[in-house]
DRENDO-1510 file (C-alpha; in Angstrom, 1 decimal, always signed):
<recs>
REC; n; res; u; v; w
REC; 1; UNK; +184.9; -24.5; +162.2 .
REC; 2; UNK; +186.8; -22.7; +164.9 .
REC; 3; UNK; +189.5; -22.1; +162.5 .
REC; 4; UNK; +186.8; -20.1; +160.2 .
REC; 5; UNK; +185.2; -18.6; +163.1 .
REC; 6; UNK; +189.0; -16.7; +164.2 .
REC; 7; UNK; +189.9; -16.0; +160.1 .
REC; 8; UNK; +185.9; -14.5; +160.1 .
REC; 9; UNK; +186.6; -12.7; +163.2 .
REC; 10; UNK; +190.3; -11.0; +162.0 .
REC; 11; UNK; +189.0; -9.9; +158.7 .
REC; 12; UNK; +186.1; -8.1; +160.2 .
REC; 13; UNK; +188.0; -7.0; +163.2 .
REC; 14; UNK; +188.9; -3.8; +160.6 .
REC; 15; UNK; +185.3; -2.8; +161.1 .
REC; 16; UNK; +186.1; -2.0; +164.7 .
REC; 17; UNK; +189.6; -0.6; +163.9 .
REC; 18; UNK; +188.2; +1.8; +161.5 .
REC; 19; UNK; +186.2; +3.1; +164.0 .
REC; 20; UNK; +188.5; +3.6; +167.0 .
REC; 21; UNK; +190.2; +5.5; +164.2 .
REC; 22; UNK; +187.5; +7.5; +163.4 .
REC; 23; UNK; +186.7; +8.4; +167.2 .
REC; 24; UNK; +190.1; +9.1; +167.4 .
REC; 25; UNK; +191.3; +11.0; +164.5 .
REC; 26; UNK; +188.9; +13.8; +162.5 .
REC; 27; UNK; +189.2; +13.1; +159.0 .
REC; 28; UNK; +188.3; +15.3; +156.2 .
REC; 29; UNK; +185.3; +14.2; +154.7 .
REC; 30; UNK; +187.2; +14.2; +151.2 .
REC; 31; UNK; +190.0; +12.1; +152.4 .
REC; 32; UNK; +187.0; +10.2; +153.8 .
REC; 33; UNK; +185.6; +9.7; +150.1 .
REC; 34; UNK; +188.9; +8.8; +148.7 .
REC; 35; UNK; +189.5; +6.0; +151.2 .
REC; 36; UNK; +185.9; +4.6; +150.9 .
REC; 37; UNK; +187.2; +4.6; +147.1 .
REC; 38; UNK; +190.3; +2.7; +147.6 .
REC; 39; UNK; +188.2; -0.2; +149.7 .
REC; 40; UNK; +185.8; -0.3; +146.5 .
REC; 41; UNK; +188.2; -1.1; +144.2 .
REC; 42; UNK; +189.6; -3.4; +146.4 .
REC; 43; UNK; +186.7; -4.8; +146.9 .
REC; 44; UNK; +186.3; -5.4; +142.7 .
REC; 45; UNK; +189.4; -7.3; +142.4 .
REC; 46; UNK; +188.4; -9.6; +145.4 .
REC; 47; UNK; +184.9; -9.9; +143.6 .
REC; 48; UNK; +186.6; -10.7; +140.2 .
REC; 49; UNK; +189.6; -12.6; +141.2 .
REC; 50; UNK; +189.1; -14.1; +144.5 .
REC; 51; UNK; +185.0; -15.1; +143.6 .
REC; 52; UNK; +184.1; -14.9; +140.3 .
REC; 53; UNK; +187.1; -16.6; +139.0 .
REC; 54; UNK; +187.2; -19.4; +141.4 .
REC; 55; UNK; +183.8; -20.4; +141.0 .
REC; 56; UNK; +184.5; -20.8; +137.2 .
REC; 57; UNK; +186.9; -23.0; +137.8 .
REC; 58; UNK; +184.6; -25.1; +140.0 .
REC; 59; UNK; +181.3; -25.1; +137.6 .
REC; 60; UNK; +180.9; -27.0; +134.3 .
REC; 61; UNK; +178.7; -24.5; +133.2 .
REC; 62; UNK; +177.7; -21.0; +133.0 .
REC; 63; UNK; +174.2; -21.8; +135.5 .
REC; 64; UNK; +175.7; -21.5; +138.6 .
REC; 65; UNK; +177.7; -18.3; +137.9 .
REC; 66; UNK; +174.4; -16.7; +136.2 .
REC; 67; UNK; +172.4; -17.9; +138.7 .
REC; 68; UNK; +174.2; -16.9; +141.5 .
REC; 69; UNK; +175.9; -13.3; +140.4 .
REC; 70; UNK; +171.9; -12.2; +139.8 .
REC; 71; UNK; +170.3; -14.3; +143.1 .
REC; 72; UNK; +173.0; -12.4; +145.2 .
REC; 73; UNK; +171.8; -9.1; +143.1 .
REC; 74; UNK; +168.4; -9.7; +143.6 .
REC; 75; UNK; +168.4; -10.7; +147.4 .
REC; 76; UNK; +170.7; -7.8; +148.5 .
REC; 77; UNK; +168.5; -5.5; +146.8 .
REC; 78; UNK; +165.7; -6.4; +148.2 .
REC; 79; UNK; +167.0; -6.5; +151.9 .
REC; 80; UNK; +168.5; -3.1; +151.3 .
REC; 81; UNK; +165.2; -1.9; +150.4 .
REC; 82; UNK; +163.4; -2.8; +153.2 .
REC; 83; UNK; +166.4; -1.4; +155.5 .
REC; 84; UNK; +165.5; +1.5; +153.7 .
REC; 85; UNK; +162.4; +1.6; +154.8 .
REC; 86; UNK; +162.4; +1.0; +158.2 .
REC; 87; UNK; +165.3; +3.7; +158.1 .
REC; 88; UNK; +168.8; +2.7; +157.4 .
REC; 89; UNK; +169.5; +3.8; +154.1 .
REC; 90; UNK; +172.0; +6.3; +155.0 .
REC; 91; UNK; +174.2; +3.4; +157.4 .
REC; 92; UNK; +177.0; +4.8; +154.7 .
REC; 93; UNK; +176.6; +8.7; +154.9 .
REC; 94; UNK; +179.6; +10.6; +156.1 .
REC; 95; UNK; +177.3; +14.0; +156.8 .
REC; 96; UNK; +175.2; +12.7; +159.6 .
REC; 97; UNK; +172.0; +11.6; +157.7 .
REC; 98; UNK; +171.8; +8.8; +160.1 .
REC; 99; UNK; +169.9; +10.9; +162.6 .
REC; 100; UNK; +166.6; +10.7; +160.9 .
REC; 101; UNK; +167.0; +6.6; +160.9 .
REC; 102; UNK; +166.6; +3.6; +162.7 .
REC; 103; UNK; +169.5; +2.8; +165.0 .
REC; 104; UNK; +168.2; -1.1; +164.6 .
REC; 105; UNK; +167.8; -0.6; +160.8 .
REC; 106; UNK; +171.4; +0.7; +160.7 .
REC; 107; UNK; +172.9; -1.7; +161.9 .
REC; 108; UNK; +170.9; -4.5; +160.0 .
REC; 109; UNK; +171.9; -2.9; +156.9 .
REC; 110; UNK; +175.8; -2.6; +158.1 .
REC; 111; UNK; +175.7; -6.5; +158.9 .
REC; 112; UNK; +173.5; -7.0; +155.5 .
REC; 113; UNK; +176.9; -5.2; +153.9 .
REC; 114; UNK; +179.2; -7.6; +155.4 .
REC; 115; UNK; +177.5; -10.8; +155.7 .
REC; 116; UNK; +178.2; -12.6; +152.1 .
REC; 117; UNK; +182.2; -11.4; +152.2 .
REC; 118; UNK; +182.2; -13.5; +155.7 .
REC; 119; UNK; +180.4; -16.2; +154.5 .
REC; 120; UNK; +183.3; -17.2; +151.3 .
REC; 121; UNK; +185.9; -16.4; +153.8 .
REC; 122; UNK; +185.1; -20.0; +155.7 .
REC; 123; UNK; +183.7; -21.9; +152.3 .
REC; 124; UNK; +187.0; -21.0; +151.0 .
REC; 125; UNK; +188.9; -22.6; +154.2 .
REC; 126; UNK; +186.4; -25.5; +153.7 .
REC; 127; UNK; +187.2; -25.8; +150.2 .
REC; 128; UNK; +191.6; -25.7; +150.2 .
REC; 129; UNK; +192.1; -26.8; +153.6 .
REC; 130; UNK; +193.2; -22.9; +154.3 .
REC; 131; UNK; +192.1; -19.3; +153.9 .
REC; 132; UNK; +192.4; -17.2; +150.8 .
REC; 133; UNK; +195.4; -14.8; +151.8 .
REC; 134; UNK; +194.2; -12.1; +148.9 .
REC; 135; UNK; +190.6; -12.4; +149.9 .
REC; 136; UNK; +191.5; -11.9; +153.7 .
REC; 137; UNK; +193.3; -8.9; +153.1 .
REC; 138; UNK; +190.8; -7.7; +150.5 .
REC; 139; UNK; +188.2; -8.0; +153.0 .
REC; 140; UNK; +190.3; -6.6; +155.6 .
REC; 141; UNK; +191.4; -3.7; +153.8 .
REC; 142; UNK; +187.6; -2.6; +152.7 .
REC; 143; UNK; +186.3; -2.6; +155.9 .
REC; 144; UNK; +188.4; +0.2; +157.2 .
REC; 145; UNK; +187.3; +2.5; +154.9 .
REC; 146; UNK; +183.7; +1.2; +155.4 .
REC; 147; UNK; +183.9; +1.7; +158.8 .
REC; 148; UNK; +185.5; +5.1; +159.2 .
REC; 149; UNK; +182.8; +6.7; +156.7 .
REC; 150; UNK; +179.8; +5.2; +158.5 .
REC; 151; UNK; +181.0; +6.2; +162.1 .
REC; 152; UNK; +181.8; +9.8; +161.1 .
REC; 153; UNK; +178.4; +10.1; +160.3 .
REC; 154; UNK; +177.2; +8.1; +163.3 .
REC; 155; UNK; +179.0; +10.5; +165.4 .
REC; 156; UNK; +177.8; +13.7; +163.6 .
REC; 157; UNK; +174.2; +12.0; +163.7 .
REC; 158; UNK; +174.8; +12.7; +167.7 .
REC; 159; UNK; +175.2; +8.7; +168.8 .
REC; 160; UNK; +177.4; +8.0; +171.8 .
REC; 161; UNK; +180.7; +6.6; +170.9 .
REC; 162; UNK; +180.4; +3.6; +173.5 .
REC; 163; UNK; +177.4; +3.0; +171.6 .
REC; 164; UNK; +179.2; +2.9; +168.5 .
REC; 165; UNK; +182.1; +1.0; +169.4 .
REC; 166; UNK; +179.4; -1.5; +170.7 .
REC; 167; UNK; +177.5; -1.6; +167.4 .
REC; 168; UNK; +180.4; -2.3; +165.4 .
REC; 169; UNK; +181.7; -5.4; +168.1 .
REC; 170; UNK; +178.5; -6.7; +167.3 .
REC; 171; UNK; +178.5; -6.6; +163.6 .
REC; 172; UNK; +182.2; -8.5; +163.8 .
REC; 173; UNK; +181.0; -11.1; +166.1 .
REC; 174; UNK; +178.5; -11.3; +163.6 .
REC; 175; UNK; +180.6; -11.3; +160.3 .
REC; 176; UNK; +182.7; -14.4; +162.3 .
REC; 177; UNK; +179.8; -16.5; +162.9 .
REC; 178; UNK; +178.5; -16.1; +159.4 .
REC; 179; UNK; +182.7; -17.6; +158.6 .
REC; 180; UNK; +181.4; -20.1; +160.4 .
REC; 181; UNK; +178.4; -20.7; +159.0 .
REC; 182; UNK; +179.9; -21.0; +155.5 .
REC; 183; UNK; +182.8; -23.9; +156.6 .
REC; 184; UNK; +179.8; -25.9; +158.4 .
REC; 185; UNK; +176.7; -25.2; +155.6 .
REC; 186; UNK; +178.6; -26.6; +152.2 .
REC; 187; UNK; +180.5; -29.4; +153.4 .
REC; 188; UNK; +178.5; -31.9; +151.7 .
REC; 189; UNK; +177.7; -29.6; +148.3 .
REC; 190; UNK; +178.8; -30.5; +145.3 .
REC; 191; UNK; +180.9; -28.0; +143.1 .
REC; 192; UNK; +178.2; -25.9; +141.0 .
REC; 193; UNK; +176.5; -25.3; +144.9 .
REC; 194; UNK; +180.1; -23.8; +145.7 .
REC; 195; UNK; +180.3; -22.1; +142.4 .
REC; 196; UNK; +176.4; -20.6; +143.3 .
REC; 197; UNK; +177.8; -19.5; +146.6 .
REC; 198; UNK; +180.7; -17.5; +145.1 .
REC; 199; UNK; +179.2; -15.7; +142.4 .
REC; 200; UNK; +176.0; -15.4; +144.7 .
REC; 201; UNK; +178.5; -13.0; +147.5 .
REC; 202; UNK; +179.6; -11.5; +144.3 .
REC; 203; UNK; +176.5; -10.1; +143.1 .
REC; 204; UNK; +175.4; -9.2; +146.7 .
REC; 205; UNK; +179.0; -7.2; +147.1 .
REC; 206; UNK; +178.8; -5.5; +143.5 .
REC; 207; UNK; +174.9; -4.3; +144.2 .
REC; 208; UNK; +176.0; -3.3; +148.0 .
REC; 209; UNK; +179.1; -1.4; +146.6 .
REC; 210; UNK; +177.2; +0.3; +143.1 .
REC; 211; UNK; +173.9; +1.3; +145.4 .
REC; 212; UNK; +176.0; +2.5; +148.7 .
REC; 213; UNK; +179.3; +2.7; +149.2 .
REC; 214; UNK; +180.4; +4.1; +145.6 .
REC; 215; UNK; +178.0; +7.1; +145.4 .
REC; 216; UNK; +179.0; +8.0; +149.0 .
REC; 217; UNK; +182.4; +7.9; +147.9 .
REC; 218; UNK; +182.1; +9.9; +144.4 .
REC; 219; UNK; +179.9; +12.4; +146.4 .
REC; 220; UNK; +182.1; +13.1; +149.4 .
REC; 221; UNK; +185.7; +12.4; +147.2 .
REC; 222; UNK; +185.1; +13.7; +143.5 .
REC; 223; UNK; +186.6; +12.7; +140.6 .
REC; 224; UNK; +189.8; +11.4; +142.0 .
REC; 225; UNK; +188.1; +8.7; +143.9 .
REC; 226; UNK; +188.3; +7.3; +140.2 .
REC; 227; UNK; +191.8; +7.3; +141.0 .
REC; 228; UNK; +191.4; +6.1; +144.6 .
REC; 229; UNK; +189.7; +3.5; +143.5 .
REC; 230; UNK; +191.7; +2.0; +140.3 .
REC; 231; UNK; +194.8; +2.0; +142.7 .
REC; 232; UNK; +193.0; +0.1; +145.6 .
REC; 233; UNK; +192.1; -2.8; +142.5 .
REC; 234; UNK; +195.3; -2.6; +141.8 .
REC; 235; UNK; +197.0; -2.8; +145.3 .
REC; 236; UNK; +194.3; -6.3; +145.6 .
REC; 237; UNK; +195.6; -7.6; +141.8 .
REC; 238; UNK; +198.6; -7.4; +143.5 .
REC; 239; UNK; +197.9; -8.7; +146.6 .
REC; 240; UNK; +196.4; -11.6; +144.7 .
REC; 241; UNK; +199.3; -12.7; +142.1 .
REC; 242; UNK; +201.5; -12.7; +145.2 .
REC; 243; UNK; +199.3; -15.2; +147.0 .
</recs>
């Protein structure tokens, strides 16, 4: 479980890199868009090859991978709604819409974002006895964008950067224990469980990335995030094959 917990905690650590980098560096809110595209498309192979694909080589049906892909939908909608709500729906905007939010809501939704690409991270250690190379760089690789795009607009929202760079060391302490969670939760499941699991942070990461990060994306990047964001699939096929 410790093992999980330090692979959890490295993958998400690129939530608080991308934010030193942010603080650091003043990016254009169009390069901004076109990195937040790359991470998607990243993000699409890792969902296709690293979780959809895997489970359906662990189910003997099509239940679990049904099931699952629409639960994950379904309960990340939901939770993103009520972040919404109480004020967090803009934990993505590069422009500074987060000033009219919830600080706490903000940072439940970021950690909403995050939490089922943690959780495969240790089921997949669980399951072959080692991490996913692909995933963990797909995971890796997503966040950066993620997190430069959210703290751009946290800073032009007027929050402190201390407070920033606290938020985000949070949310990766977080993402690890939820690495954890998934090694110590499944270790008794039988295959179609695991399969659920999989598709299940599939659909949550799809829904998170079609109702968030994309549209932030297309809206601060244009049309070539389209490119941005075929070449960051590609960059993860890649990654993938090699693994």
């Amino acid at each position: 479980m410790a093992g999980a917990f330090g692979w959890g905690l490295l993958a998400a650590s690129s939530l608080l890199l991308g934010a030193v980098v942010a603080l650091t560096f003043r990016a254009g809110r169009r390069l901004i868009g076109l990195v937040m595209g790359f991470g998607s498309g990243v993000l699409i192979s890792a969902v296709a090859f690293d979780l959809v694909e895997e489970a359906s080589g662990k189910s003997t049906g099509q239940g679990a991978l049904i099931g699952g892909l629409f639960a994950g939908c379904l309960v990340f909608f939901g939770g993103d709604v009520l972040i919404e709500r109480f004020g967090g729906g803009s934990r993505k905007d590069t422009g500074g819409d987060q000033e009219a939010g919830s600080p706490l809501a903000i940072v439940l939704g970021t950690v909403l974002d995050g939490i089922p690409e943690s959780v495969v991270i240790g089921l997949t250690i669980f399951q072959g006895g080692e991490v996913g190379a692909a995933y963990l760089v797909a995971v890796f690789i997503s966040n950066l964008p993620e997190a430069i795009g959210s703290t751009t607009g946290l800073l032009a929202a007027g929050w402190r950067r201390s407070r920033i760079l606290w938020m985000w060391a949070v949310i990766v302490v977080v993402s690890a224990l939820a690495s954890a969670a998934g090694y110590g939760l499944f270790q008794d499941s039988s295959p179609e469980v695991v399969a659920f699991v999989l598709t299940f942070a599939a659909g949550a990461i799809l829904t998170m990335l079609a109702n968030t990060m994309m549209p932030e994306a297309y809206e601060e990047g244009g049309r070539w995030v389209g490119v941005a964001t075929t070449l960051g699939f590609a960059v993860a096929y890649a990654i993938h094959l090699v693994d």
